[in-house]
C-alpha positions as CSV (number, residue, x, y, z in Angstrom):
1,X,104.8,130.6,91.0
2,X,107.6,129.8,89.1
3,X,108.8,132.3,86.4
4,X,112.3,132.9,84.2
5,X,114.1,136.2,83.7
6,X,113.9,136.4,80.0
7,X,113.8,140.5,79.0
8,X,116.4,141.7,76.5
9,X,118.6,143.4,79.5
10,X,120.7,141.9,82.1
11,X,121.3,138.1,82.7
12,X,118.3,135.2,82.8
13,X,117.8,133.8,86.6
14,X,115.0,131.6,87.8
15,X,113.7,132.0,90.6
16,X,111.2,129.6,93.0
17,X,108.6,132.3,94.3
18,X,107.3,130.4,97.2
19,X,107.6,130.7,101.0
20,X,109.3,128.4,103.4
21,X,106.3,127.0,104.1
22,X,105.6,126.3,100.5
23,X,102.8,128.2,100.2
24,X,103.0,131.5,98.7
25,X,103.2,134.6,101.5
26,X,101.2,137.6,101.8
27,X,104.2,139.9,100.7
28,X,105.8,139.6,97.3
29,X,109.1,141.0,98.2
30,X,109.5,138.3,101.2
31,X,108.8,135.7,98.8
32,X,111.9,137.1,96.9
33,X,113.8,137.6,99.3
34,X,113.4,134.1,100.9
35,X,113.9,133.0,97.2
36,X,117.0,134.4,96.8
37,X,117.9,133.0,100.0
38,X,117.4,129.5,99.0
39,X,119.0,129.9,96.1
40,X,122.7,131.0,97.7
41,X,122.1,128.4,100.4
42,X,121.7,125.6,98.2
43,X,124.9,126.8,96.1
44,X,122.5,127.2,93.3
45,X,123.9,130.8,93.0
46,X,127.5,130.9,93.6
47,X,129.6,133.4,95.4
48,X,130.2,136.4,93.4
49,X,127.7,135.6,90.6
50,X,126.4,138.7,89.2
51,X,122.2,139.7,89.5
52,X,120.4,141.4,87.2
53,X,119.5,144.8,87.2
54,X,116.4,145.3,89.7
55,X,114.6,146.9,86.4
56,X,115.3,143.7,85.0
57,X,114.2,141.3,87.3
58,X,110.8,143.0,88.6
59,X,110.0,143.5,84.9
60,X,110.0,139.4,84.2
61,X,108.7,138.6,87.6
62,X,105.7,141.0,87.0
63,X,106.7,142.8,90.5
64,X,107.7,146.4,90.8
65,X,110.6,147.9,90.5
66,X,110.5,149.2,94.4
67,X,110.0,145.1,95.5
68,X,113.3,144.0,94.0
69,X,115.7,146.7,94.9
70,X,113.6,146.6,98.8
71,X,114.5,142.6,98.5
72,X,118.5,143.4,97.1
73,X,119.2,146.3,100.3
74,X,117.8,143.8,102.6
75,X,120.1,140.7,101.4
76,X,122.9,143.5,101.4
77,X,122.2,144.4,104.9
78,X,122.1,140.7,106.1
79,X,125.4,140.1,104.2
80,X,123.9,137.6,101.5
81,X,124.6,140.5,99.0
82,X,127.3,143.0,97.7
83,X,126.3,146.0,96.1
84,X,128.6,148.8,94.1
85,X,128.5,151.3,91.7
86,X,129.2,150.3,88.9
87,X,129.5,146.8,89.4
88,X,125.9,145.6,90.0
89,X,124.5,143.5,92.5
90,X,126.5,140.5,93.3
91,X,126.3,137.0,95.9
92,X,128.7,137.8,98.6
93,X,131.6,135.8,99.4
94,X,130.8,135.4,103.0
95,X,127.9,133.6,101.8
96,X,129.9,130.4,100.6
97,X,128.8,126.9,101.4
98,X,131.3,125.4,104.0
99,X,133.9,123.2,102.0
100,X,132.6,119.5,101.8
101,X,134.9,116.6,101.2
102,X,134.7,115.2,98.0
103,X,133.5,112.1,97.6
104,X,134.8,109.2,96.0
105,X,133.4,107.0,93.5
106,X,132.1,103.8,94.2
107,X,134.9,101.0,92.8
108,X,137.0,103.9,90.4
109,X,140.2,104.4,92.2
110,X,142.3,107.4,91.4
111,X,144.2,107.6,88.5
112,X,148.0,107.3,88.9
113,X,150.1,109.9,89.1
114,X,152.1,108.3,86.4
115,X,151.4,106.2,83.4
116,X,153.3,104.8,80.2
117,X,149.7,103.6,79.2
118,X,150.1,102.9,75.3
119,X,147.6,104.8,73.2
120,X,147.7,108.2,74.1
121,X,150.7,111.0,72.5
122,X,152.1,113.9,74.9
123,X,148.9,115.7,75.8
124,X,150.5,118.8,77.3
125,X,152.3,119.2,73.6
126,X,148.7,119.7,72.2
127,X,149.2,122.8,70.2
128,X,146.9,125.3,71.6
129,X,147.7,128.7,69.8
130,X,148.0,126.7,66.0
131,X,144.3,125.4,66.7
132,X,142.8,128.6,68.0
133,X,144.0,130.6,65.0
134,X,142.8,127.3,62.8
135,X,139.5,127.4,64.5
136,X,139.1,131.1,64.0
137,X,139.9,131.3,60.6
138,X,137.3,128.4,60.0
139,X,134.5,129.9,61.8
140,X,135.1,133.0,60.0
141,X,135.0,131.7,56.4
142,X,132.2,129.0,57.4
143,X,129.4,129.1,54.8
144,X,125.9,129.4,56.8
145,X,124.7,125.8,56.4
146,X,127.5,124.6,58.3
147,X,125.5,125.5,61.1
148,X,122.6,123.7,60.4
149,X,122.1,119.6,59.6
150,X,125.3,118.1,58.7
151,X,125.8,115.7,55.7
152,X,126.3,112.0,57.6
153,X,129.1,112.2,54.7
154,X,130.5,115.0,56.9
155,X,132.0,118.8,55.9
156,X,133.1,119.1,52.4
157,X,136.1,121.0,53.5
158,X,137.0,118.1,56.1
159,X,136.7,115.6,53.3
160,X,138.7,117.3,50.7
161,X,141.2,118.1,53.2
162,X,141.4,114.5,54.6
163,X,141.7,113.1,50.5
164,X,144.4,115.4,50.0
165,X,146.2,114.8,53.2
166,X,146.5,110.6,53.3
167,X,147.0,110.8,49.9
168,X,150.2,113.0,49.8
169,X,151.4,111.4,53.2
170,X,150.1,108.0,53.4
171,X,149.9,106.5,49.7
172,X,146.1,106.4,50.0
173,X,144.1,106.4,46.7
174,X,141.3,109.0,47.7
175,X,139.0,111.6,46.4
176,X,136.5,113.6,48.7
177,X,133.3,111.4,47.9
178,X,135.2,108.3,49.5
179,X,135.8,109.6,52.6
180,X,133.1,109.5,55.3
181,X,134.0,111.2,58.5
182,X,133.6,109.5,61.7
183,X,134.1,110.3,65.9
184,X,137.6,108.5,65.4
185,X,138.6,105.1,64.6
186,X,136.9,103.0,67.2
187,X,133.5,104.8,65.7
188,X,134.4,104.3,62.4
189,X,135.1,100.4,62.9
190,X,132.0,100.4,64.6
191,X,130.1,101.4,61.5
192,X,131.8,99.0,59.4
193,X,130.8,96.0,61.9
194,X,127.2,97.0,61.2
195,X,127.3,97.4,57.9
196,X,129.2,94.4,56.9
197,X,128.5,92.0,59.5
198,X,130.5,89.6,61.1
199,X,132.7,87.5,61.3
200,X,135.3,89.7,61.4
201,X,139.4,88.1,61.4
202,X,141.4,90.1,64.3
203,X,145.3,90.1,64.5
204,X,145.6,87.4,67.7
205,X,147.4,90.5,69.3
206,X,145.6,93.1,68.9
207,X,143.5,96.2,70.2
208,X,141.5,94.6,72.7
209,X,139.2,97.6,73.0
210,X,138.4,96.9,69.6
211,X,137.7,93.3,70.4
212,X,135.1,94.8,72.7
213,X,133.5,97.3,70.3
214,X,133.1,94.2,67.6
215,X,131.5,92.0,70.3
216,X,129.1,95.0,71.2
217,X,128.0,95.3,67.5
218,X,127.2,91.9,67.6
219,X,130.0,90.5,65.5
220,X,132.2,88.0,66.2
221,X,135.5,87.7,65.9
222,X,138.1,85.4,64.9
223,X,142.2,85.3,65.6
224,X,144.4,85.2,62.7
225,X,147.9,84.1,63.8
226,X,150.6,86.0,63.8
227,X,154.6,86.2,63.5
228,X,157.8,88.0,63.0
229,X,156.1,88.5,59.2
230,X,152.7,90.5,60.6
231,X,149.7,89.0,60.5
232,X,148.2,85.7,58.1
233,X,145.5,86.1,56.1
234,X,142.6,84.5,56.4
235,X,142.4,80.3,54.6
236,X,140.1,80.8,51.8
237,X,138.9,77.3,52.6
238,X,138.2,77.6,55.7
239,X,135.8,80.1,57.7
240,X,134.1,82.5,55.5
241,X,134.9,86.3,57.0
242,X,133.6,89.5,56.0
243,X,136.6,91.2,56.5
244,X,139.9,91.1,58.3
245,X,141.0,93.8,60.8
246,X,144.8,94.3,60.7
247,X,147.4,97.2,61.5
248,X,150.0,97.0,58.9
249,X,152.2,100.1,59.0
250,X,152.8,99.2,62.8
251,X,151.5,96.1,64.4
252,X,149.8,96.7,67.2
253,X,151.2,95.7,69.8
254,X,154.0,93.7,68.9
255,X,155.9,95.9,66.2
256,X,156.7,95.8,62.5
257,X,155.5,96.5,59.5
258,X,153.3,93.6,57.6
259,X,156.0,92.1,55.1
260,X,155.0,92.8,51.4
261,X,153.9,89.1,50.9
262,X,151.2,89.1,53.3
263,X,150.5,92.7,51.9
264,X,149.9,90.7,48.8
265,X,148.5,88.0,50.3
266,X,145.4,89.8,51.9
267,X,144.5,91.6,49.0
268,X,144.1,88.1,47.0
269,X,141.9,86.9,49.6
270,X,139.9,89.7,49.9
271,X,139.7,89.5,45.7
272,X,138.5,86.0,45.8
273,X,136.3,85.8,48.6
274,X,134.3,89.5,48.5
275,X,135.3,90.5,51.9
276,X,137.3,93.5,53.0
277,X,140.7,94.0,54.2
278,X,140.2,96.8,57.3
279,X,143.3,98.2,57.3
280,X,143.9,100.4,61.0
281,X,146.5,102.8,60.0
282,X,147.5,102.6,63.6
283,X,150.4,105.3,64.4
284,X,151.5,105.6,60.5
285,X,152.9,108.9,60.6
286,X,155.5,108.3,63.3
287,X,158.7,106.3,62.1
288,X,162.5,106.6,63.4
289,X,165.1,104.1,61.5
290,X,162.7,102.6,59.1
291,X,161.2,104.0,55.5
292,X,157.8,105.1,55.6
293,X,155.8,102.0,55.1
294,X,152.5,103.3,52.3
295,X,149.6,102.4,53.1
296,X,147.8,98.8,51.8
297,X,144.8,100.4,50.7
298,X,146.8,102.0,47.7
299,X,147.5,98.3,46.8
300,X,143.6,97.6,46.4
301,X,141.1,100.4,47.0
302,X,138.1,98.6,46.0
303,X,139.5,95.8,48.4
304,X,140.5,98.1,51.3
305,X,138.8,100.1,53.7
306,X,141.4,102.7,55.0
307,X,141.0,104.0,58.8
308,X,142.4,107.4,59.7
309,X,142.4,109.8,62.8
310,X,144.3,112.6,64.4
311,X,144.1,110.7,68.0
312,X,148.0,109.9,68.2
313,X,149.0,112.4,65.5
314,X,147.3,115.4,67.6
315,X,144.7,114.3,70.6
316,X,142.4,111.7,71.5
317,X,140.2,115.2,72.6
318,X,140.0,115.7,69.4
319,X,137.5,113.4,68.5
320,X,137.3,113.2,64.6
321,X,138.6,110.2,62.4
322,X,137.7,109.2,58.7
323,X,137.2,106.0,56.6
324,X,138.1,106.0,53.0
325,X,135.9,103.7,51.4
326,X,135.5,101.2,48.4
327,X,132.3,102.4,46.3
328,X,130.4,99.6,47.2
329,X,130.2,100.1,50.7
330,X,129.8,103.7,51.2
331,X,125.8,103.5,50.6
332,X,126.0,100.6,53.2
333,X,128.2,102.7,56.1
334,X,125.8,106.0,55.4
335,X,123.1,104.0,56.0
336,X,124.1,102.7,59.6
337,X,125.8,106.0,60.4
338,X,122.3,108.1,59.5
339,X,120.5,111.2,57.6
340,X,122.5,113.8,59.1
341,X,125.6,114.4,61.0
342,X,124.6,113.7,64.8
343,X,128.2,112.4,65.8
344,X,131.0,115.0,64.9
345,X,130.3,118.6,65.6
346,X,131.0,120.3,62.2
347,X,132.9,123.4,64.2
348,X,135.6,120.7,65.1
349,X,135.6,119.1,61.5
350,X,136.1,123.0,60.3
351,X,138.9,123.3,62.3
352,X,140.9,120.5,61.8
353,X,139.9,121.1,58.0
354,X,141.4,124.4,58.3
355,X,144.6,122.8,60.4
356,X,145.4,120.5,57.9
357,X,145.2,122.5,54.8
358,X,147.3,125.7,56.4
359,X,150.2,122.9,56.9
360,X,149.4,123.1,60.4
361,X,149.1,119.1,61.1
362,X,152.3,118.4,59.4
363,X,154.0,120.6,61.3
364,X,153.1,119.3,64.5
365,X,153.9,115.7,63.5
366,X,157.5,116.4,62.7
367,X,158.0,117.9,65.7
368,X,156.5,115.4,67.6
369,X,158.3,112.9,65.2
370,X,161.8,114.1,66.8
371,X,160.5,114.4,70.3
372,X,158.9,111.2,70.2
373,X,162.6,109.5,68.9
374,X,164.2,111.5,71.6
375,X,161.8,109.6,74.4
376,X,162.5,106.1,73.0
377,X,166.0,106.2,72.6
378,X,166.3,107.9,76.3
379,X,164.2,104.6,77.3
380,X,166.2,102.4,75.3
381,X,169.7,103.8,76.9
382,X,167.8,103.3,80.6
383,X,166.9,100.3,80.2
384,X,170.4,99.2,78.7
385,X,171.9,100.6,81.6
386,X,169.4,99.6,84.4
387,X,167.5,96.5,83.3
388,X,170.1,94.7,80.7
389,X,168.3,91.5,80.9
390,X,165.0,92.9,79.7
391,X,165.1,92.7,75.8
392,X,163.2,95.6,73.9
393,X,161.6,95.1,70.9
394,X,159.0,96.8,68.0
395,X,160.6,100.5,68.4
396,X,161.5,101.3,64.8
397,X,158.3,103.0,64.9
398,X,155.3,104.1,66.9
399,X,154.6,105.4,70.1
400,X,154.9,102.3,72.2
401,X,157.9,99.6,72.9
402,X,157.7,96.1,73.6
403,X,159.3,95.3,77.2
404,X,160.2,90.7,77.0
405,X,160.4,89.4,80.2
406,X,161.3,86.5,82.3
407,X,158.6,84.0,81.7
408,X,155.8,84.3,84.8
409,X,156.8,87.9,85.8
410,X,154.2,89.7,83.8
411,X,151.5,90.2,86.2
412,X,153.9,90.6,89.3
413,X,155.5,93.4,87.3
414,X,152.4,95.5,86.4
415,X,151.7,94.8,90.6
416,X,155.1,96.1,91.8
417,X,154.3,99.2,88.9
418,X,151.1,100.1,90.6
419,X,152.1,99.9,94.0
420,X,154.8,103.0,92.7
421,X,152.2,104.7,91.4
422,X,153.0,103.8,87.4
423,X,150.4,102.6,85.5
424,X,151.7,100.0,83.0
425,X,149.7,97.1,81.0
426,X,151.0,93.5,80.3
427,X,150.7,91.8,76.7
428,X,148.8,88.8,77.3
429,X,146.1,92.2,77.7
430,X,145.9,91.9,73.9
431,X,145.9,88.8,73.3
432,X,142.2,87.3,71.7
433,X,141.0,85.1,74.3
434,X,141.0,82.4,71.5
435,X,144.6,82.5,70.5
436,X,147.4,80.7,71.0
437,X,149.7,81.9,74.3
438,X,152.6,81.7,72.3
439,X,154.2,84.8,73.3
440,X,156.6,85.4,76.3
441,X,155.5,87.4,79.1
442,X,155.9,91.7,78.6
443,X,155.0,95.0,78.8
444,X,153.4,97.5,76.6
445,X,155.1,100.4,77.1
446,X,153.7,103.6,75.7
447,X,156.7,106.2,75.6
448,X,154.5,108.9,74.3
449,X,152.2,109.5,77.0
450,X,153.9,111.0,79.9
451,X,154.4,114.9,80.1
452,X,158.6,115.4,79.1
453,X,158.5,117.1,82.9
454,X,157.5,113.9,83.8
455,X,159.4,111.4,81.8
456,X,162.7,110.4,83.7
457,X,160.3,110.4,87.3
458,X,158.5,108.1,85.0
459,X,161.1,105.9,83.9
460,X,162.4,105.6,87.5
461,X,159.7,104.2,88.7
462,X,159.6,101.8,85.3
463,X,162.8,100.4,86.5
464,X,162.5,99.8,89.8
465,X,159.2,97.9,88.6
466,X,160.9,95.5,86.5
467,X,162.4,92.2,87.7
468,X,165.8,92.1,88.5
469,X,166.9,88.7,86.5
């Protein structure tokens, strides 16, 4: 028979109460002792994991008490078991599996040991202590039906803190009932390509993870050229959109803000034709030599959907992000996303609630503001020094510099990189596969994402990756 350790004392353990032979035996305390057997054996019960009390366990498997401490002095005696005073009965250490070599996965190589990935901030900087006390605090003060089925909406605390928050740093024009919470941006754009449809216009250099996500949703997407001015609307005589995806505090990947006449610009073609600008507020807290840019939604807000998240700011880990939202399309989005909150766990939207609103988030951008500055200007001096001939460009701000190169080297470079053990990507990466190639060969370098332990190791290994003329 098979039976769980449920009683109100001790810890649960299930147990298969059969003989070797898989019938059951004459003597209930050799089938328990051959079951407990199995179960250190197999590694099902680890060394050192704790049994409970023989009361315990003859009570739930309907055996008496005399069966199960008989079975627990035999496994002692063999050495499966460890028993002391005080400490309960325990799986012995001798009784450990020997070591296996791991195995590999089939085709996923291990990562490098280095990477200036773009994407990602300083994970080791992620401030641990801050978020316990936020998370404590939040769980403390939580009303009950925070516990229960979530608002697709999400928390009221979240929202209120997120209206507040892009509003005061941003230039967002918010209140609480136009934000709906997401599981970061990528999620958030997701909903949006369901609800709206497609086409969607994509910046010809652009996320191409995003590119994916759009294709997935079954919406298509089309490249809207860009230049040293950001990204060109959409012709309102020529395809008909649903809305245009752009990043216009920081291009991603090329750099610069979007110059206040496109700024303009999309907003009168979103006016005229009924579609939606998409604005990615894509690293829009971090800036260096440049004045904050605000952001375009507070141009237009029934014209502008606004996407925010605390995956650069604080951790990708963290995985919570928010769409402020024209009126007309929150019906539409709440619709696609559900009844109730089944993607962001409410304790996490508590949290970062509480973070935000005890000045904890701002905090931790300023610092990481100056640290971040720090990083790019070290890689700006290195590669001055080292590797004069490669131009760098779209570092006023961001996390991520654009590396020019000689025309063809682009794919030899990220090579030579990965044979050092770097992991680097090239920019043609991001380029929609129905754009113009117009760009010369480069790197996307994402300054941010190694450890600070790490960094010069890191941009040794950049250097020697690069081509020498």
């Amino acid at each position: 028979m098979e039976s769980w350790a449920n009683s109100g004392v001790g810890r649960d353990l299930h147990l298969d109460m059969v003989s070797s032979s898989g019938t059951p035996s004459t003597t209930p305390r050799a089938d328990l002792v051959a079951a407990l057997r199995t179960a250190i054996r197999s590694g099902r019960l680890l060394p050192g994991t704790v049994l409970p009390p023989s009361r315990t366990l003859a009570a739930d498997l309907g055996l008496a008490r005399n069966t199960v401490a008989g079975a627990y002095a035999e496994l002692v005696a063999e050495g499966w078991l460890t028993a002391r005073q005080g400490s309960g009965t325990r799986v012995a250490d001798r009784a450990r599996k020997p070591q296996q070599t791991p195995r590999m996965r089939r085709g996923v190589p291990p990562p490098p040991p280095m990477s200036l990935m773009p994407g990602s901030p300083d994970v080791a900087e992620f401030p641990r202590t801050a978020w316990t006390t936020a998370a404590r605090r939040a769980l403390t003060a939580a009303p009950h039906d925070a516990f229960g089925p979530g608002d697709p909406r999400g928390r009221i605390e979240l929202r209120r803190a997120v209206a507040e928050y892009v509003t005061r740093t941003r230039g967002v024009r918010a209140d609480p009932e136009s934000v709906v919470v997401s599981a970061g941006s990528g999620h958030g754009l997701w909903l949006l390509a369901r609800a709206l449809g497609g086409p969607i216009g994509v910046e010809s250099y652009g996320l191409h993870l995003h590119r994916a996500l759009l294709r997935d949703a079954g919406v298509a997407t089309v490249p809207l050229a860009l230049d040293d001015l950001g990204a060109h609307p959409p012709d309102v005589t020529g395809q008909s959109l649903t809305a245009a995806l752009v990043t216009p505090a920081h291009q991603f990947p090329t750099g610069g803000p979007l110059h206040p006449s496109r700024r303009t610009a999309f907003v009168d073609w979103a006016s005229s034709t009924g579609a939606v600008v998409i604005e990615d507020d894509y690293d829009g807290e971090f800036r260096y030599d440049r004045q904050p840019v605000g952001a375009l939604q507070g141009l237009a807000p029934e014209h502008v959907v606004y996407l925010g998240t605390v995956s650069k700011s604080l951790s990708p880990a963290v995985r919570v992000g928010w769409m402020v939202l024209p009126d007309r399309l929150i019906d539409d989005v709440l619709a696609v996303k559900g009844d109730y909150e089944r993607w962001v766990s409410a304790t996490e939207q508590l949290t970062l609630a509480e973070f935000i609103g005890c000045g904890g988030l701002d905090r931790h951008v300023r610092r990481m503001r100056t640290l971040y500055r720090r990083r790019r200007d070290t890689l700006v001096a290195t590669l001055a020094s080292r590797a004069p001939h490669v131009h760098v460009a779209g570092i006023a701000a961001g996390l991520h510099a654009v590396l020019e190169l000689p025309a063809g080297t682009e794919e030899a470079t990220v090579a030579r990189a990965e044979a050092l053990g770097l992991a680097v990507i090239g920019l043609r990466t991001f380029r929609h596969p129905d754009a113009e190639d117009d760009r010369p060969d480069g790197l996307v370098v994402g300054y941010s994402t190694p450890s600070s332990a790490r960094f010069a190791a890191t941009l040794d290994a950049l250097c020697l990756a690069l081509p020498t003329r």
